[in-house]
Structures are given as C-alpha cells and as structure tokens.
C-alpha positions as CSV (number, residue, x, y, z in Angstrom):
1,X,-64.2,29.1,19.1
2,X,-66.7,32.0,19.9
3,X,-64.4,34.6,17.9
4,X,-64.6,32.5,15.4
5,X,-68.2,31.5,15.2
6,X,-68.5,35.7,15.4
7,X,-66.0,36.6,12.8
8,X,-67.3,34.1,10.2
9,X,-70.8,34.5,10.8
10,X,-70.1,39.1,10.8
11,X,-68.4,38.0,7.3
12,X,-72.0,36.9,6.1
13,X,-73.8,39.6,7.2
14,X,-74.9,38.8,10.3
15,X,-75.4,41.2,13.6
16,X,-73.2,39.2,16.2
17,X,-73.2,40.0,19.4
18,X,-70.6,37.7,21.5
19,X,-71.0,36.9,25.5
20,X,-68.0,36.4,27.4
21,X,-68.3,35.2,30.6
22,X,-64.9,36.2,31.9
23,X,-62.6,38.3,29.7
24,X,-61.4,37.2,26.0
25,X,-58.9,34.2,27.1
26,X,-59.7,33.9,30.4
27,X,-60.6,30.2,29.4
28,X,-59.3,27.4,28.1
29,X,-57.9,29.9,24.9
30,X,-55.8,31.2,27.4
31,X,-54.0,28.8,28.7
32,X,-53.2,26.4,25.2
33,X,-49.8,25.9,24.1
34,X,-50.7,26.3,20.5
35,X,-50.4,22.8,19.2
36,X,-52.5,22.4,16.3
37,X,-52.2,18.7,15.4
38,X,-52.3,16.7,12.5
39,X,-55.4,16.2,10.8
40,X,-57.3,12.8,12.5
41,X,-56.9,9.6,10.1
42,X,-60.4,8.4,11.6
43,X,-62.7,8.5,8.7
44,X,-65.7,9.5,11.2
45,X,-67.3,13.1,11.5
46,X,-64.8,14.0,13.9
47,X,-62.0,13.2,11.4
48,X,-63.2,15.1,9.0
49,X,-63.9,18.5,10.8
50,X,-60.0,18.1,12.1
51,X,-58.7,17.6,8.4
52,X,-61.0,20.8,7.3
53,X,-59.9,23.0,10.3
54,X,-56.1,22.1,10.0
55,X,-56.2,23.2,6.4
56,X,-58.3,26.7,7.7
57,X,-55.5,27.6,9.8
58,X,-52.9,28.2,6.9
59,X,-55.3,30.7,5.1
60,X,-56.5,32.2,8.0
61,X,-53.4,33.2,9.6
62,X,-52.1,35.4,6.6
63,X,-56.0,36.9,5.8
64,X,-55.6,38.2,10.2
65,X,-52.0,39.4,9.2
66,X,-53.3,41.6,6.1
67,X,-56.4,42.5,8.3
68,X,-54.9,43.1,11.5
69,X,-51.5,43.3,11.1
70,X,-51.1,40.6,14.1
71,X,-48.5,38.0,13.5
72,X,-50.4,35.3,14.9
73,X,-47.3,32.8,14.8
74,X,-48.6,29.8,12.9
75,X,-45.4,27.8,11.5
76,X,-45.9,24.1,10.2
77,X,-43.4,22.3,11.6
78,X,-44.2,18.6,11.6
79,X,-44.2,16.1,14.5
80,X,-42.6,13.2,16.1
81,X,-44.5,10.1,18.1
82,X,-42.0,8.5,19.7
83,X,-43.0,4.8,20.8
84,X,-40.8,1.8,22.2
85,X,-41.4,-0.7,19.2
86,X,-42.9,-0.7,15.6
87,X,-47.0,-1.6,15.8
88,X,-47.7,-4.8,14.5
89,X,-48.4,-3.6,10.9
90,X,-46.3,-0.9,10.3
91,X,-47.2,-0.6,6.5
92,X,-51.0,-0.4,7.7
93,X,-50.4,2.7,10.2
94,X,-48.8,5.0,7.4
95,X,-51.7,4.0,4.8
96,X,-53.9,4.9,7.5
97,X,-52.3,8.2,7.6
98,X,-51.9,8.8,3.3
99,X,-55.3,9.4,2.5
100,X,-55.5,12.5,4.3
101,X,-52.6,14.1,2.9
102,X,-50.3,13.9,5.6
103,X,-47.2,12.7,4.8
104,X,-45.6,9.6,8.0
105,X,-42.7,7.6,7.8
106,X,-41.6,5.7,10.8
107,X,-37.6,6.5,11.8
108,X,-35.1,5.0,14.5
109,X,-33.0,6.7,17.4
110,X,-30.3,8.4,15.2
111,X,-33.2,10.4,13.2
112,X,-34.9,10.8,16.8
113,X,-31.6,12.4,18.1
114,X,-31.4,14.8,15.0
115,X,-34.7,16.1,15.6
116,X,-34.6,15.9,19.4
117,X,-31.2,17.9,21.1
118,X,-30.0,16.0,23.8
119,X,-32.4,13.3,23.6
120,X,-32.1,10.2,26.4
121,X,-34.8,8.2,26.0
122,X,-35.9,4.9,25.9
123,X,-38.3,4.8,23.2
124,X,-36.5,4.5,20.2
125,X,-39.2,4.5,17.6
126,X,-40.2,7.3,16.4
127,X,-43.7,8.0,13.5
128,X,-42.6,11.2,11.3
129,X,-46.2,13.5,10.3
130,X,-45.5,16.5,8.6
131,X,-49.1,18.7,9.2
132,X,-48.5,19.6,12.5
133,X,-48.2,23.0,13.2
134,X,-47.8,25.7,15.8
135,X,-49.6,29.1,16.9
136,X,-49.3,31.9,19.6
137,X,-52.4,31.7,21.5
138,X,-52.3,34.9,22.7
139,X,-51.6,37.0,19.1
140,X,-54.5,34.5,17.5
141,X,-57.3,36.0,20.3
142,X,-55.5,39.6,20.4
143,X,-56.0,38.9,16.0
144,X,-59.5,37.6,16.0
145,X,-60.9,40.2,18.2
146,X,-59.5,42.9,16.2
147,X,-61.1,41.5,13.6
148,X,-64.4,41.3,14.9
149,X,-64.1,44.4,15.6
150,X,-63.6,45.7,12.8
151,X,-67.0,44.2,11.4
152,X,-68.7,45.3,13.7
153,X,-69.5,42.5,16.2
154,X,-70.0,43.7,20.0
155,X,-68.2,42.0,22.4
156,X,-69.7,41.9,25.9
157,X,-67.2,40.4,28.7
158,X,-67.7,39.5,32.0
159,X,-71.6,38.5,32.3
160,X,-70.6,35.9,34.5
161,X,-72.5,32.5,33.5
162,X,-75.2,32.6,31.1
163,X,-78.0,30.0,31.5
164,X,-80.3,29.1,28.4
165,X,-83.7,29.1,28.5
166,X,-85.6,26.3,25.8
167,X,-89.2,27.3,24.1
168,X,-90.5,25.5,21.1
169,X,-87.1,23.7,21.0
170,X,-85.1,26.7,20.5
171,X,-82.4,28.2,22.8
172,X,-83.4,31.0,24.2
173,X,-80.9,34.1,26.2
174,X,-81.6,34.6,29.8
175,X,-84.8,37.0,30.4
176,X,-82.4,39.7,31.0
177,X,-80.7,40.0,27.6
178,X,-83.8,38.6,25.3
179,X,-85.6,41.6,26.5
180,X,-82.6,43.8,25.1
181,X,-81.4,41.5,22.1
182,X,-85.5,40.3,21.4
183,X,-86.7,36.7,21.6
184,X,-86.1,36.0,18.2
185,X,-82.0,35.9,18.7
186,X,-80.2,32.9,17.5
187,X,-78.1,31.3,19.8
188,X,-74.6,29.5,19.4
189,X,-72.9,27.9,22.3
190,X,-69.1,28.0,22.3
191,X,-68.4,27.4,25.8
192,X,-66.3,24.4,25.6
193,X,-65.9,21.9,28.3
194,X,-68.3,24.8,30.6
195,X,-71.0,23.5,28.0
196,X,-73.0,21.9,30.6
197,X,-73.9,24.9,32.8
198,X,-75.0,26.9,29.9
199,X,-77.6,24.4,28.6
200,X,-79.0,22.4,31.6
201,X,-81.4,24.4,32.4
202,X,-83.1,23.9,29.1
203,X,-84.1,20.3,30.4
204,X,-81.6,19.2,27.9
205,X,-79.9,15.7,27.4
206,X,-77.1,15.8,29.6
207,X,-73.6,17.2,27.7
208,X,-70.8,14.9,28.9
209,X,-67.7,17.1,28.1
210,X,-65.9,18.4,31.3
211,X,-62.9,20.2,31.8
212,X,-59.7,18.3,31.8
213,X,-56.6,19.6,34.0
214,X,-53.5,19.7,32.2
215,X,-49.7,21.3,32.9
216,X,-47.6,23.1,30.8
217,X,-43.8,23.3,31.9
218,X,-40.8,26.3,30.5
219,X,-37.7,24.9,29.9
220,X,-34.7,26.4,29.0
221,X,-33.4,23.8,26.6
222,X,-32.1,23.8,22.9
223,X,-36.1,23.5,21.3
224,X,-36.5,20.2,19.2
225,X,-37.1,20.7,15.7
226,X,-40.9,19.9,15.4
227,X,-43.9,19.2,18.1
228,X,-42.3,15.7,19.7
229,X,-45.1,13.5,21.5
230,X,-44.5,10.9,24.3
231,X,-47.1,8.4,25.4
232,X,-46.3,6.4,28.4
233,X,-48.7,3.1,27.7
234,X,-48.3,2.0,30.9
235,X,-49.5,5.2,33.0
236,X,-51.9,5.9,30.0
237,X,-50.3,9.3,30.4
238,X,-49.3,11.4,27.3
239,X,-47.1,14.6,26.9
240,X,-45.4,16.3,24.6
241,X,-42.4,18.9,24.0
242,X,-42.9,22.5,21.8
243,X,-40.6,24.4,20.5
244,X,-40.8,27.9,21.1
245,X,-38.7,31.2,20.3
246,X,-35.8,30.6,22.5
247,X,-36.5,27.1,23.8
C-alpha cells in the first residue's frame, strides 16, 4: 500500500519520501498469494473502495508494463464458492451481486468438476463470479518500486519501527527524521495490521487491526481453472485453491 500511496501521490507532484521498516516485501506484500477478489456487494464504504480498487488493477498493470517493462502477472480469471446446499434465496444472492457488475450464477457438481481437475468433494454447490483476478506479488513490488523510482521518490528501508509523535492533531515523524525532513512533513501510515505500534504513542484511540496468521501450501496438481474458495461452516475456517504457472 505504501508504493502505492508513493507512486500516486510523486504522480501529482509531490516530494515522497517512503519509510520501510524492513526491506520492500518483507511484510505482509511478501508473503500474499495474489488473490485479488471480487469487488464486495456490501453497499457500505468498505464496498465501495473494493469495487474502485478491483477496477484500478486492470489499468494499472499494463501502465507498470509500458513503464517498467515488469509483467506484473494480473490475469482475470473468475472464481468458484463452493458450498453444500443453495442459500435460502438463491435469486436474492445473485441480485446482490449484479449491481456491481460482476457477473454470478450458481452451478452443480458436473460444472464444479470441469472447473476443478480431480475434484472429490462433498460440497456440490458451487456460486460462479467472474471479477476475480490474479497477480504475482513479487513482479507487482519489484514494478511499483521501479516506478517510484523513476519519479523520484526516495525509498529509505530498514529504520526499524517508526513511532509517531501528535502536536496540534497532526502526526508528526520521530525527532530524528522531522529534524532532517522538517516539522511540517505530511504523514501517511501504510503499515497494515503493524498500524498500532506506529500510532500509539500519539495518545491515539486504540487501532484494532492485528496481524492474522495464515498458510499457503505448493501443490503439484493439474491448477483449476479459476480462484476456487472452500468455507468449512462448521470450523468457521475458509481456504482456497490458485492456479499458478505449472500448478
């Protein structure tokens, strides 16, 4: 989120300087799989950020190839939720999906098995979207840092944790860097689920975002043909399969 802050705000003019407490995808960035979902149906603000930054990603992936000459690996390829029986409105679900755009239809084992290679399951419902879409973590940071780059913004890595300081109701930098940067810097906090250590020591409202531990598996298996989502109801436990170049 921070190259991208960095690049869009260079692409107005602006003198960006980025902190990186680590190095460039030593986070969270590092570590995704490169599921960008469908946009949310939720008409709520949350909804409509996802909508705007799912239809972002299929302009900004070509304007980083022309700039960068990174293949950054976005593909729309759709998705599969795969549930044991139908909700009880089905007619309601799919509405609740149209006015966004996305296209959903809900499908049976046979379509499942088509899309799925060597599928065995027991759920045997299955909702069709078609605006999900994948991306290569790694050529998207190696892409966007190029880019800011190029206009100019200086990167700084591995300052280790940065902790804000609050005057007049303004973030401040830490002594150390407003001295260099001057007091008047403006401030944008793009540390994720690490949110909370940057900003309590401004005497801030508690941020309640934490870090959430997640696995990701390789398997050598015939890929399925679009991003296929399982959610156990009974564990409360969700997963999901990619396919990637080779499996």
């Amino acid at each position: 989120v921070g190259l991208f802050v960095a690049r869009r705000l260079a692409m107005r003019g602006v003198k960006v300087t980025l902190f990186e407490a680590g190095s460039l995808g030593s986070g969270a960035s590092g570590a995704a799989v490169g599921v960008l979902k469908a946009p949310a149906p939720a008409r709520t603000a949350f909804g409509a950020i996802s909508r705007e930054g799912a239809e972002a990603y299929a302009s900004l992936a070509p304007e980083l190839f022309e700039e960068t000459g990174i293949d950054t690996g976005y593909r729309p390829c759709g998705c599969i939720h795969l549930s044991r029986e139908l909700p009880r409105d089905p007619q309601r679900e799919l509405e609740s999906w149209s006015w966004t755009g996305v296209k959903a239809s809900w499908c049976e084992r046979e379509r499942i098995e088509e899309l799925v290679p060597g599928y065995g399951g027991e759920q045997s419902i299955g909702l069709e979207l078609d605006r999900e879409a994948l991306i290569d973590p790694p050529a998207l940071l190696a892409a966007l840092e190029a880019s800011c780059r190029a206009r100019g913004v200086e990167i700084i890595q591995e300052t280790g944790r940065l902790e804000l300081r609050e005057k007049a109701g303004r973030a401040l930098l830490p002594q150390s860097w407003a001295s260099r940067m001057g007091e008047d810097t403006r401030v944008v906090v793009a540390a994720g689920s690490w949110t909370p250590a940057v900003v309590d020591s401004m005497g801030a409202g508690r941020v309640a975002v934490a870090p959430v531990r997640g696995q990701a598996i390789e398997l050598e298996h015939p890929p399925p043909s679009c991003v296929v989502h399982f959610c156990l109801a009974e564990s409360a436990t969700a997963y999901y399969l990619v396919p990637k170049p080779g499996g």
